[in-house]
C-alpha positions as semicolon CSV with decimal commas, in nm:
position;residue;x (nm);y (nm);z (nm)
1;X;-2,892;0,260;1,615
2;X;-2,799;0,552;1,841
3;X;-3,021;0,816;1,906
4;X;-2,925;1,191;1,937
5;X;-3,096;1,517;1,990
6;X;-2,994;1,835;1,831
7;X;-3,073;2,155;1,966
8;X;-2,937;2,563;1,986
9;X;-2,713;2,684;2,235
10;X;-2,608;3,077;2,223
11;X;-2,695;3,040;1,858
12;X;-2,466;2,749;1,800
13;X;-2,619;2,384;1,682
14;X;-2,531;2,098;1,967
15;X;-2,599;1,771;1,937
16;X;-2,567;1,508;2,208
17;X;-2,645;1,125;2,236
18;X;-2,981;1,083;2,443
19;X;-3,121;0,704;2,584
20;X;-3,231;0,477;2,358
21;X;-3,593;0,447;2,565
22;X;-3,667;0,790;2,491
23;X;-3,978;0,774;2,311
24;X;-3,874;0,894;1,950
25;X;-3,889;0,727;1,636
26;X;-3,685;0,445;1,558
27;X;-3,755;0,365;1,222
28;X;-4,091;0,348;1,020
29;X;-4,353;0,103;1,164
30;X;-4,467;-0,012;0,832
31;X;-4,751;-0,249;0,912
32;X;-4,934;0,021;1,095
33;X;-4,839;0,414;0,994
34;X;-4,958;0,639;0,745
35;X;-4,837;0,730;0,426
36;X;-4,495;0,793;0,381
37;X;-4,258;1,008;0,152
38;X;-3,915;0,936;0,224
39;X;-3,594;1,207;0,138
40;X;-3,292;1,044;0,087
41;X;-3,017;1,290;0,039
42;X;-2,630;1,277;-0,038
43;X;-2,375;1,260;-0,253
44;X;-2,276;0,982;-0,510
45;X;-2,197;0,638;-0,382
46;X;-2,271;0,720;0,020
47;X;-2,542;0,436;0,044
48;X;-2,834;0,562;-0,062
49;X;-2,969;0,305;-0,320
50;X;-2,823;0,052;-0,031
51;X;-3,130;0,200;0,177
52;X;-3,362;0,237;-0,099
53;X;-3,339;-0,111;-0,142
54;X;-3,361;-0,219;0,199
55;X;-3,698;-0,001;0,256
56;X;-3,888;-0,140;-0,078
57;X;-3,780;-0,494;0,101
58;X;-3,940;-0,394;0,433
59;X;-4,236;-0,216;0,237
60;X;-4,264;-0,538;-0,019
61;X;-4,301;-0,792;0,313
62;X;-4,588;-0,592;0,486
63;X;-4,802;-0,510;0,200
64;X;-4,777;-0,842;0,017
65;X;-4,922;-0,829;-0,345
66;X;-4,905;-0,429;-0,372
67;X;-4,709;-0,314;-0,671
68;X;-4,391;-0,138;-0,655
69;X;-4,321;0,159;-0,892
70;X;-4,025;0,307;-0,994
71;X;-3,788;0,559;-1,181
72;X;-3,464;0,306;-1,201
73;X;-3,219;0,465;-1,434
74;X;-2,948;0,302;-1,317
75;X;-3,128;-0,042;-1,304
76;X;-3,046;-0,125;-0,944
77;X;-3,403;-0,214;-0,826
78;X;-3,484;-0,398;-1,132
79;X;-3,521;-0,739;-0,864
80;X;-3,768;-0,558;-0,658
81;X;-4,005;-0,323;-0,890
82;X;-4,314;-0,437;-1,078
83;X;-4,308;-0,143;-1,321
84;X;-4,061;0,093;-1,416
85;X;-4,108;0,474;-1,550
86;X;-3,936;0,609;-1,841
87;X;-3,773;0,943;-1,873
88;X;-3,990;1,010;-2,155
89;X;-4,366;0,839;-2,036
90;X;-4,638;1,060;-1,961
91;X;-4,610;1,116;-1,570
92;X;-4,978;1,196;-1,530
93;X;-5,060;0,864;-1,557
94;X;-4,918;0,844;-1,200
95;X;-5,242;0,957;-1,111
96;X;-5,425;0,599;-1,164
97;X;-5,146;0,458;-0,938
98;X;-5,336;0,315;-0,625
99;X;-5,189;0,117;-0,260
100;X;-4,856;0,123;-0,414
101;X;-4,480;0,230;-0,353
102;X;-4,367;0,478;-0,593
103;X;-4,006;0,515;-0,598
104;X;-3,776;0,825;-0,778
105;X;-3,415;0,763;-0,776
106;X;-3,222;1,059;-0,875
107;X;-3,554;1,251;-0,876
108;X;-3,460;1,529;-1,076
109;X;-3,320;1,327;-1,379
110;X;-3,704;1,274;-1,432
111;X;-3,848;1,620;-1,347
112;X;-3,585;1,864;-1,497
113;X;-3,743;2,178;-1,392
114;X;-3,686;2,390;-1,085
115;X;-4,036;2,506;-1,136
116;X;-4,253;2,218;-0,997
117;X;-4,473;2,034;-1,275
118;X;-4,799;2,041;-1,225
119;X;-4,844;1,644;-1,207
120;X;-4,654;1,618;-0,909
121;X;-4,814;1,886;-0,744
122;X;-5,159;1,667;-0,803
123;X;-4,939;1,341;-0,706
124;X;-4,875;1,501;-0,373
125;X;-5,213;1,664;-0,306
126;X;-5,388;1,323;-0,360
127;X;-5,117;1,095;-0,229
128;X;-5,282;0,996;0,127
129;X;-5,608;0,968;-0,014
130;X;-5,440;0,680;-0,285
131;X;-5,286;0,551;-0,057
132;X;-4,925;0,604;-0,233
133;X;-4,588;0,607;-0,019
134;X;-4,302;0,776;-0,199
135;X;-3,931;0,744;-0,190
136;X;-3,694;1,003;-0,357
137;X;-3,359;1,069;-0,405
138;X;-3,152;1,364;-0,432
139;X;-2,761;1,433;-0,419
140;X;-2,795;1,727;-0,287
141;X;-3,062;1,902;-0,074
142;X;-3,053;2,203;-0,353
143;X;-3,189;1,966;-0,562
144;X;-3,501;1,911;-0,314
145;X;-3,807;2,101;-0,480
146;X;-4,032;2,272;-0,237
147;X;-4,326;2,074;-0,267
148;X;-4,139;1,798;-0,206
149;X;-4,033;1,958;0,126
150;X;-4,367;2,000;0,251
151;X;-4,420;1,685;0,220
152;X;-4,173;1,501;0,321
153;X;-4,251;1,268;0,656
154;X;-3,845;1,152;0,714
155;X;-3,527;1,262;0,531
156;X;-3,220;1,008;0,531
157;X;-2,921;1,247;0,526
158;X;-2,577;1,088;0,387
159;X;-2,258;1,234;0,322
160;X;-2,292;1,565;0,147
161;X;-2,060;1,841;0,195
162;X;-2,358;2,107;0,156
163;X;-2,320;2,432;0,327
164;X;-2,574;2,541;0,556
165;X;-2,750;2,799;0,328
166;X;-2,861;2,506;0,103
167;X;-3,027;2,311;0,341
168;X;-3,211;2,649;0,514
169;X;-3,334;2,736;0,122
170;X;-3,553;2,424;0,067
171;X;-3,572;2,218;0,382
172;X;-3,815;2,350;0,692
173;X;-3,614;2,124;0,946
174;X;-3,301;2,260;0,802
175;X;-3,136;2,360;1,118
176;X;-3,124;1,964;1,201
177;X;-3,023;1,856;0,856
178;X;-2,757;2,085;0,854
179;X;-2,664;2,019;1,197
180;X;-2,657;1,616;1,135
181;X;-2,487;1,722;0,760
182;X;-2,187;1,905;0,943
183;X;-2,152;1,609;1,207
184;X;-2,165;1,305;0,887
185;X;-1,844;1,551;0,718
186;X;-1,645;1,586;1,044
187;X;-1,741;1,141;1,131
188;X;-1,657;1,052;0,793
189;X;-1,265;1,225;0,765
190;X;-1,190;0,993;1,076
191;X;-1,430;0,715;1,017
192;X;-1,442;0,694;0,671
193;X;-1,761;0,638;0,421
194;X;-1,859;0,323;0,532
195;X;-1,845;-0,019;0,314
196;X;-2,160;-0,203;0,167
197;X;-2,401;-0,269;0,377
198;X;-2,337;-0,073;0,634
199;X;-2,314;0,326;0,536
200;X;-2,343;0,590;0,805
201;X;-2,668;0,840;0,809
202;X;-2,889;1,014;0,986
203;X;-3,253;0,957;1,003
204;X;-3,431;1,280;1,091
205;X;-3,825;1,312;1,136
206;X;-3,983;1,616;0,986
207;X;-4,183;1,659;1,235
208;X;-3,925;1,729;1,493
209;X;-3,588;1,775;1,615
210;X;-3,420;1,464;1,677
211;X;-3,257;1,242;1,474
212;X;-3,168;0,877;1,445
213;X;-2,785;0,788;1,364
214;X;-2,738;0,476;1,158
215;X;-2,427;0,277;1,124
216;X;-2,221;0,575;1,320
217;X;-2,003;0,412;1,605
218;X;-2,153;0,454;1,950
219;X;-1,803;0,569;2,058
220;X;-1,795;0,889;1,866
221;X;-1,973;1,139;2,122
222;X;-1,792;1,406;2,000
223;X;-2,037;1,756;1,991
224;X;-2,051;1,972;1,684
225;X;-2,006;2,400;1,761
């Protein structure tokens, strides 16, 4: 993985490769970290149930015996989940989930609303203390409700061709996102989208502003103005 760091410059976003040693994140630590909730956000068929995948693997090897949850529609994680949510099951059940991973894909098929619903307000509130990681995904970051933005610990940012305004509306970190956004359009018209497994993103920690690039060729140092 390379590592860059994006910052402002006379009101302009850079962003620049920085050494690997730098002490940053380099991916979740899941034996020994807290809770988790997990963005991932981009457009259809950029990779993102390719990643969802490959985190309920990691997540399903360190917590051996802890139950897997999920919103499937598509019936992609069918291998991997213990129980699956329906569109149409009462979602504050959720609330007797306990040590699991709960897992939305294409969140906002299941909670239709721009207004957030009052179980998943309690879901987040109450999260740490159940012990409950979260993964969710979005195709755009329009789609991201604000609760969920507070929340959120990492966002995995595919290809999306969202302007900045979108990402500044919902996501705090927004002037990364977008930044790392803008750089993923420009890679991928010279690059391309990537081919199974390998799919180029961004990892970028909520917490701060630096961000992990995934599957993006080391060569391409180019800077975005």
């Amino acid at each position: 993985m390379s590592l860059y760091r994006v910052y402002a410059v006379n009101r302009k976003t850079k962003i620049e490769s920085i050494p690997e040693d730098l002490p940053i994140l380099k991916g979740i630590s899941l034996p020994d970290r807290n809770c988790f909730l997990i963005g991932l956000i981009g457009t259809n068929r950029t990779g993102k149930t390719s990643k969802v995948r490959e985190i309920v693997q990691q997540w399903k090897a360190s917590r051996p015996g802890q139950e897997v949850v999920a919103f499937d529609p598509q019936l992609k994680l069918q291998d991997l989940i213990d129980r699956q949510i329906g569109i149409s099951d009462d979602l504050t059940q959720l609330h007797t989930l306990r040590n699991c991973l709960l897992v939305f894909d294409d969140f906002r098929a299941l909670h239709l609303p721009d207004k957030t619903e009052k179980w998943l307000v309690y879901l987040m509130q109450f999260r740490d203390q159940w012990n409950i990681d979260i993964i969710y995904v979005v195709h755009n970051p329009s789609l991201v409700l604000t609760v969920l933005s507070f929340f959120t610990t990492h966002y995995y940012i595919f290809y999306t061709q969202s302007i900045e305004g979108g990402w500044k509306k919902k996501i705090p970190t927004y002037t990364v996102c977008s930044a790392v956004s803008s750089y993923l359009v420009e890679y991928v018209s010279i690059a391309g989208m990537g081919t199974y497994p390998k799919f180029p993103h961004f990892i970028v920690d909520n917490k701060g502003n630096k961000a992990i690039a995934v599957n993006i060729k080391s060569y391409d140092k180019r800077r975005i103005e």
